[in-house]
C-alpha positions in Angstrom: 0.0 0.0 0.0 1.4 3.3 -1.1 -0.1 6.6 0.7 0.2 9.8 -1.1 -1.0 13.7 0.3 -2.5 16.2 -2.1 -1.7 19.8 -0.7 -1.7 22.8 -1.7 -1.5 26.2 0.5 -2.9 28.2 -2.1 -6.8 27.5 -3.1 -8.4 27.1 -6.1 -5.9 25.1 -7.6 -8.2 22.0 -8.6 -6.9 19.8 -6.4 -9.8 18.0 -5.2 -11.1 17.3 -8.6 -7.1 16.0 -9.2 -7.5 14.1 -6.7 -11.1 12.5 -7.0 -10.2 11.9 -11.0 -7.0 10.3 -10.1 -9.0 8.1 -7.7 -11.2 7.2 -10.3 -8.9 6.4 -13.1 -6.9 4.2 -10.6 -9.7 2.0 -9.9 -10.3 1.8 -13.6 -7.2 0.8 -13.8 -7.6 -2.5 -11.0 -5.9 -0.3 -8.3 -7.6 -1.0 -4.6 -7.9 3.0 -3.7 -9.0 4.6 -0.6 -9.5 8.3 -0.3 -9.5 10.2 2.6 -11.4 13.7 3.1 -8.9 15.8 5.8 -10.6 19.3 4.1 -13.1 21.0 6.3 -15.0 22.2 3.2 -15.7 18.3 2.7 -15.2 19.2 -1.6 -14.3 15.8 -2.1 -17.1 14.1 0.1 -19.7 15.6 -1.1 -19.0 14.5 -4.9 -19.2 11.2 -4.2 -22.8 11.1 -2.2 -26.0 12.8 -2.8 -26.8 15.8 0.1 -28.9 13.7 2.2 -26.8 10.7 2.1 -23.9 12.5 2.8 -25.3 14.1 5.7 -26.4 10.8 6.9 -23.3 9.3 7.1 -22.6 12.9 9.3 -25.0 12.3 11.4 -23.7 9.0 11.9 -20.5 9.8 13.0 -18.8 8.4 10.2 -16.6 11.3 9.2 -12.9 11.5 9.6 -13.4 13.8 12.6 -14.2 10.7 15.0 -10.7 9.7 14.6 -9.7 12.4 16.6 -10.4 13.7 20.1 -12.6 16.1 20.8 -10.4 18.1 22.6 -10.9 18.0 26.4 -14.1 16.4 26.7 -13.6 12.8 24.7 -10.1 12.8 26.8 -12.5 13.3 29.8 -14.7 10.6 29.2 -12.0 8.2 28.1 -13.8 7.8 24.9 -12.8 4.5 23.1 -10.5 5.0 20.1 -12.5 4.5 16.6 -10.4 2.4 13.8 -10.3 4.2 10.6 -11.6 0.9 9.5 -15.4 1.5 10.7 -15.6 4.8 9.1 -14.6 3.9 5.6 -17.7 4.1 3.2 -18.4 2.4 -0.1 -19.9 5.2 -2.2 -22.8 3.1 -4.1 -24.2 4.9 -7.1 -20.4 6.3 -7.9 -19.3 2.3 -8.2 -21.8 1.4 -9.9 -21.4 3.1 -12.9 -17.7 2.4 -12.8 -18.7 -1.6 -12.8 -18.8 -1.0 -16.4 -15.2 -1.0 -17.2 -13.7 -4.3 -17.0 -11.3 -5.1 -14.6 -12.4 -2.1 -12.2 -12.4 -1.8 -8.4 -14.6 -0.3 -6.5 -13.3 3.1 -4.7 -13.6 3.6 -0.8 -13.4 6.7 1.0 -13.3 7.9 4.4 -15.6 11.7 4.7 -14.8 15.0 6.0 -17.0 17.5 8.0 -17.3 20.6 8.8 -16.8 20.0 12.4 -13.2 19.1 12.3 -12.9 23.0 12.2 -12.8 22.2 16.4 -9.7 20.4 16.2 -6.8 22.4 17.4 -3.8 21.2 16.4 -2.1 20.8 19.4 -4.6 17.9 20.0 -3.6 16.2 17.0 -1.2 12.8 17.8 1.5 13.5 14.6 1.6 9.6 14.0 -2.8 8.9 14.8 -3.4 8.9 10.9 -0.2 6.7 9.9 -0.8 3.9 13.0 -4.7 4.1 11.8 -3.8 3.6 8.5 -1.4 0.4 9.1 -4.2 -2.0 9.9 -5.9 -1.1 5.9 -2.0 -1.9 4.1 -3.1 -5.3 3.3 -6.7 -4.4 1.5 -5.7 -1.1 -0.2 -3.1 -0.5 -3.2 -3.3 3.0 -3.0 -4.4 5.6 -0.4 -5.0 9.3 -1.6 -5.5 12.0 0.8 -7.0 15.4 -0.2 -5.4 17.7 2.7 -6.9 21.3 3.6 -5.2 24.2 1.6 -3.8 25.6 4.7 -0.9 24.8 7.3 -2.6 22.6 10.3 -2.1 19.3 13.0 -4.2 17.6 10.5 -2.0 18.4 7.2 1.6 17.7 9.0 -0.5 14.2 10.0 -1.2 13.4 6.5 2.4 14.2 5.5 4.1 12.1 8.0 1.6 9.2 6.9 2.4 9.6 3.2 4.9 8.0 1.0 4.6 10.5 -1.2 3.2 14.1 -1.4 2.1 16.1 -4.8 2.0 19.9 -5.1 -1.4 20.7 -7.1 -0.2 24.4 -9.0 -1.9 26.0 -11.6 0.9 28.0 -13.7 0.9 31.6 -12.5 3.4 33.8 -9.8 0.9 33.2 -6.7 0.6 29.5 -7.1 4.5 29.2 -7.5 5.1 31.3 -4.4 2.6 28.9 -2.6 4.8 26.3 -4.1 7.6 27.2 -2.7 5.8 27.9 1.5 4.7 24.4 1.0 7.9 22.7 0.2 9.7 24.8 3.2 6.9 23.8 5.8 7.3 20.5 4.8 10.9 20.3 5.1 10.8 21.7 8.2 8.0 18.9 9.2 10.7 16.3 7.6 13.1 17.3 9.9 11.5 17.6 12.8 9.7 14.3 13.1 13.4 13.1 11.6 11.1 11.5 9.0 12.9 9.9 5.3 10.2 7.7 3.8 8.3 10.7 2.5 9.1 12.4 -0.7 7.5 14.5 -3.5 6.3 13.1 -6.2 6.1 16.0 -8.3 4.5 19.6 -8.6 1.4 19.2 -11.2 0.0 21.4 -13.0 -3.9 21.8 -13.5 -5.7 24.8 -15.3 -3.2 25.2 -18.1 -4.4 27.1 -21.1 -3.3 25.2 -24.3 -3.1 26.6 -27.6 -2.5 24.5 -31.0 -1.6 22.0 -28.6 0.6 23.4 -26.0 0.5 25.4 -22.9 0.3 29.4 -23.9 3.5 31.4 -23.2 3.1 32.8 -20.4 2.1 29.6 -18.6 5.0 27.5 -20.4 7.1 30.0 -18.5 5.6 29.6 -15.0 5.6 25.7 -15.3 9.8 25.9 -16.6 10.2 28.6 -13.8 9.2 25.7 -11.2 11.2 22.9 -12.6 14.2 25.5 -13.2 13.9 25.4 -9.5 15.2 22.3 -9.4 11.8 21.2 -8.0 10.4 17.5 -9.5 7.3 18.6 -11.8 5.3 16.2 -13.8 5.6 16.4 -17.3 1.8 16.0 -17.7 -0.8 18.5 -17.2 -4.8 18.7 -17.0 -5.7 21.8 -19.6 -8.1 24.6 -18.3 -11.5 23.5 -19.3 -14.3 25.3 -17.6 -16.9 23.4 -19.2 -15.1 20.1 -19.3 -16.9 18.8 -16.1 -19.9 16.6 -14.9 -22.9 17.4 -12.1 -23.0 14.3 -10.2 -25.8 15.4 -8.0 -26.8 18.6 -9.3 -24.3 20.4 -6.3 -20.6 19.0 -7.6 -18.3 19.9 -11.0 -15.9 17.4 -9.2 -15.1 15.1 -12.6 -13.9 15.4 -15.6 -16.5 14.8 -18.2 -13.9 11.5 -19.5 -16.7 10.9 -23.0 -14.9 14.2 -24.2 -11.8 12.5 -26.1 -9.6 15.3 -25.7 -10.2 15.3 -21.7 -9.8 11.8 -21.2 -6.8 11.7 -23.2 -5.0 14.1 -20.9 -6.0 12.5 -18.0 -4.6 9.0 -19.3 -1.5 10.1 -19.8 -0.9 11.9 -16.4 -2.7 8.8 -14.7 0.1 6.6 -16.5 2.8 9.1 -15.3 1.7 9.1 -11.4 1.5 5.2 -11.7 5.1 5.1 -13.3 6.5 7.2 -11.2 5.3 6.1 -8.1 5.8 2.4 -9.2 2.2 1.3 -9.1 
């Protein structure tokens, strides 16, 4: 089982619909993948259940939030620790219509809420999400976590959990100064949990304009600025497309609408990338 955090500091970058189409073609592809929701806004939840059964599973207590204290009063009570394994959720209509590509697997995904907002980070153990996710290495290939788009206990837990970490960027002077904050906070994590095991994958780029076929100037320059860096980029890219995406539910632009050719092919190609270089 490989464990990989999707983070960006900056928002707006696409990374949730990265990381949900990346899910999807993966399980396309006969890779066992769980995702994990650590984003308050709950993006990534929400695209894979109708509002009602979404909230239901709230309700229920099956978000990632019950796998962490509630503060003072949980410690108080001596609350018994939940297993990650008892909130993971098999999202039903979503795998169903994936059961007609051959050789598919059905995807699995633990929820967010908007109640992990009460989570201070000094409550957060560093190492809960990595022990939690030990007992799941022999049922899951792959484990993709979409982390909040700011610095917190919960992002540095997904990092020290991961194997690998990607940089979501789209190609503009913002997005490659948030670039570099979250490569130094994470170095500084590294270090101070004297952690080795965790490296970037790459910086990938989403929202590139293309022209005849290749990015437009001034975004060819931002993406060569990054890798001129000496930071890892991925040679593939997902192409701005603002009408390139489904409605699931009628309240989520989450996929990619893959019956475009021209969409799917881009997607393909990066999928084939992240597998190769992350040895899948």
């Amino acid at each position: 089982m490989k464990v990989f955090s999707f983070l960006s500091i900056k928002g707006g970058v696409g990374k949730t619909t990265l990381v949900s189409n990346l899910a999807t073609e993966l399980a396309i592809r006969g890779r066992k993948v769980l995702l994990i929701d650590l984003d308050m806004q709950a993006n990534l939840s929400m695209a894979f259940f109708d509002p009602e059964e979404y909230m239901q599973h709230v309700r229920e207590g099956r978000t990632i939030r019950e796998l962490y204290p509630k503060i003072i009063l949980d410690n108080a009570l001596k609350k018994k620790d939940v297993k990650l394994k008892d909130l993971i959720i098999s999202p039903r209509i979503v795998n169903e219509s994936m059961g007609s590509f051959s050789g598919s697997n059905p995807i699995d995904i633990v929820i967010s809420d908007l109640n992990l907002i009460n989570i201070s980070s000094e409550s957060i153990r560093p190492y809960k999400l990595k022990t939690a996710l030990s007992d799941l290495k022999d049922i899951y290939d792959v484990v993709l976590i979409d982390c909040p788009p700011h610095i917190s206990g919960l992002t540095a837990s997904a990092i020290i959990a991961s194997d690998y970490y990607v940089i979501p960027s789209t190609p503009d002077y913002l997005s490659i100064m948030g670039i570099q904050f979250t490569l130094r906070f994470i170095d500084e994590l590294l270090a101070d949990y004297e952690i080795k095991n965790s490296e970037l994958l790459g910086v990938l780029f989403n929202m590139v304009r293309v022209y005849g076929g290749a990015p437009i100037g001034k975004h060819k320059e931002a993406m060569l600025r990054v890798s001129d860096m000496g930071i890892k980029t991925f040679n593939n890219y997902l192409p701005y497309k603002p009408n390139s995406f489904v409605n699931i539910y009628n309240t989520s632009s989450t996929f990619l609408d893959t019956n475009e050719t021209e969409n799917n092919l881009y997607l393909t190609e990066l999928t084939y990338e992240f597998m190769e270089l992350a040895n899948l």
